[in-house]
C-alpha positions as CSV (number, residue, x, y, z in Angstrom):
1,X,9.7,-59.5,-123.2
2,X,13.3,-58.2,-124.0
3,X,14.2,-61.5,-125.2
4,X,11.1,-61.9,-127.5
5,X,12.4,-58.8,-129.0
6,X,15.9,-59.9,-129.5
7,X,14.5,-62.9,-131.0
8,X,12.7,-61.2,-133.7
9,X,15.9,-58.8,-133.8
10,X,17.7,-62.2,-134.3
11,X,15.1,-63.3,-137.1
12,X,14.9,-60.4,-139.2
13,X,19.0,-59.9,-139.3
14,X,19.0,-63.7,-140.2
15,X,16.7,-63.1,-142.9
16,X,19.1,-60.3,-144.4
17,X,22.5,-62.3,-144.0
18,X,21.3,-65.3,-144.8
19,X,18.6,-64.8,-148.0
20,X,20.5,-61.7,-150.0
21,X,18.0,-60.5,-152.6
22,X,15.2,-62.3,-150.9
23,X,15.3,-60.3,-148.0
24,X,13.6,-56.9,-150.1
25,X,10.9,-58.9,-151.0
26,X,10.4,-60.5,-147.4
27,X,11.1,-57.3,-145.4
28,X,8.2,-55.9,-147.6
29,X,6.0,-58.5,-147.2
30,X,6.4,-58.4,-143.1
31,X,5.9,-55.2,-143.1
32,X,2.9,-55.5,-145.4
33,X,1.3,-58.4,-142.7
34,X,2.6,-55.5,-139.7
35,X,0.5,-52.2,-141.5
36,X,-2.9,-54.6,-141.7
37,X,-2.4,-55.9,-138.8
38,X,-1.5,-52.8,-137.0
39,X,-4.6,-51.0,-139.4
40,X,-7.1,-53.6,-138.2
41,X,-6.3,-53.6,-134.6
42,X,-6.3,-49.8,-134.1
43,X,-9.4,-49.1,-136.5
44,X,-7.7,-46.4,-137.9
45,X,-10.2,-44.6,-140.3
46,X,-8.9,-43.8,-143.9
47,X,-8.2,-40.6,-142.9
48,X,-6.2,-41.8,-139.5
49,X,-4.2,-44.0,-141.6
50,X,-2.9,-41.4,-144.3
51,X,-1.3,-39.5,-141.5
52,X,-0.8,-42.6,-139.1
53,X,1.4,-44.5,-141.5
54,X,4.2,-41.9,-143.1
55,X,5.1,-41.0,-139.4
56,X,5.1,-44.1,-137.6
57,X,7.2,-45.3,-140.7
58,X,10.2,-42.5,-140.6
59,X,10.5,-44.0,-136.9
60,X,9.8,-47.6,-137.0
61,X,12.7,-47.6,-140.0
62,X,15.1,-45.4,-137.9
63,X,14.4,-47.9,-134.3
64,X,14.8,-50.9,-136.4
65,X,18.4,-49.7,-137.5
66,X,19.3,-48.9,-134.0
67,X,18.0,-52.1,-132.6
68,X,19.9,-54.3,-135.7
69,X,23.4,-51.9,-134.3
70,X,22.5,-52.5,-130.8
71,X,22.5,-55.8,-130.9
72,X,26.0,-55.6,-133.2
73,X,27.2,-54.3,-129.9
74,X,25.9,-57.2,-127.7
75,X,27.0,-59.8,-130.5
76,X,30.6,-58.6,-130.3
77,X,31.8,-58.9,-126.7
78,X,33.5,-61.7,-127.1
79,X,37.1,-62.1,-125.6
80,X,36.9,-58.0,-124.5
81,X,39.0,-56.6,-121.8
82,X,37.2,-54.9,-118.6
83,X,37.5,-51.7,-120.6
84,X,36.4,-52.9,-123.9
85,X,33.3,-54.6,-122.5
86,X,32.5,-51.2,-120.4
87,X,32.5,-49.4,-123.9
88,X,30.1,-52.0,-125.5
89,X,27.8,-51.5,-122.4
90,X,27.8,-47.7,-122.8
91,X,27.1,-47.5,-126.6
92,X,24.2,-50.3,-126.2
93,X,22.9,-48.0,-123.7
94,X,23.3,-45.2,-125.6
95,X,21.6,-46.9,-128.5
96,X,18.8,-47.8,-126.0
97,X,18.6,-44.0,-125.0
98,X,18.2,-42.6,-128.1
99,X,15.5,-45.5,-128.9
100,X,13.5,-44.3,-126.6
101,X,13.8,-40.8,-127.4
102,X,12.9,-42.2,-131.1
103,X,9.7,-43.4,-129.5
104,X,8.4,-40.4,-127.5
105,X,8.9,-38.4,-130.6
106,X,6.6,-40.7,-132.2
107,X,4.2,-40.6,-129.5
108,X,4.2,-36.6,-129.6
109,X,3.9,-36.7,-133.2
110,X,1.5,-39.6,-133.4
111,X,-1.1,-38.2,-130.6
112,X,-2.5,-35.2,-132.5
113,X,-3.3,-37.9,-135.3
114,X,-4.6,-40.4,-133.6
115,X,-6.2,-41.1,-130.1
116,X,-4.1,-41.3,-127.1
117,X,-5.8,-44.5,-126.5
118,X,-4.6,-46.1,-130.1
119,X,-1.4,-44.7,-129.3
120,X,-1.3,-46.4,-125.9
121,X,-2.3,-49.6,-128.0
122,X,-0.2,-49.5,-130.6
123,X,3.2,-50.5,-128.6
124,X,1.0,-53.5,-127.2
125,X,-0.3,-54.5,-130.7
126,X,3.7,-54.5,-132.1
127,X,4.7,-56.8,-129.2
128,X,1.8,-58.5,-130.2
129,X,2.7,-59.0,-133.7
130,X,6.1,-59.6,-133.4
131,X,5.6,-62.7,-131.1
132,X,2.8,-64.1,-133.6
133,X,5.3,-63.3,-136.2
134,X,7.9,-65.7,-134.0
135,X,5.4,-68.1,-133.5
136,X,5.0,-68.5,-137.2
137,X,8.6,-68.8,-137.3
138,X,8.7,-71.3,-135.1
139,X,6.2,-73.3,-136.6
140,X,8.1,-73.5,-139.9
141,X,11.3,-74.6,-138.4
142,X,9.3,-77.5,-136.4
143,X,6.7,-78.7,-138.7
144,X,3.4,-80.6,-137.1
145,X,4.1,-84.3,-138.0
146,X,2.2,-85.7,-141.4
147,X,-0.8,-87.7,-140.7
148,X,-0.2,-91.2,-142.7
């Protein structure tokens, strides 16, 4: 699962080194695909979804950031001394910690909106969507052979 996730970290950091102005347009258009997926999947109501989406926004944006830094972090250990390396492991995990303190603010903010149960759903359904969104990934770096 962890590696799933660094692979999508992987992809989007990819997609803004290596595509410049293109990545605006492609970050919007993933997260376009995520909010109706995410909406369909949860059957958030109108009224769910116009208090859903501004706060699981303000911490989706702010988790992404510290996901892109933490994985800076494990990018860089290259040719590190004991100490160097210790330092790198102690800022990922803090970058971890404060991750998941991101995420139970979320929660706590998110349950008064929403179900507990769509809550409880929502962290499968991102999992979910980032692995279809590797799949599809996938699928354009090896295309299916043409039929002749």
């Amino acid at each position: 699962m962890k590696t799933k996730l660094t692979y999508f970290i992987l992809f989007l950091m990819s997609i803004q080194f290596g595509f410049g102005q293109e990545n605006d347009t492609r970050k919007e258009k993933i997260k376009s695909l995520k909010i109706a997926f995410i909406s369909q999947k949860l059957s958030l109501t109108s009224e769910e979804a116009e208090k859903f989406w501004p706060i699981y926004n303000k911490y989706d944006e702010k988790i992404m950031l510290l996901k892109e830094e933490q994985l800076k972090l494990k990018i860089q250990n290259r040719n590190l001394t004991g100490e160097e390396a210790l330092k790198k492991i102690e800022e990922a995990e803090q970058k971890e910690a404060e991750i998941m303190a991101l995420k139970k603010k979320m929660r706590a903010e998110l349950i008064p909106v929403i179900t507990a149960e769509k809550v409880l759903k929502l962290e499968q359904l991102e999992h979910e969507f980032h692995r279809k969104l590797l799949e599809k990934l996938k699928d354009r770096r090896n295309p299916p052979p043409r039929r002749r």
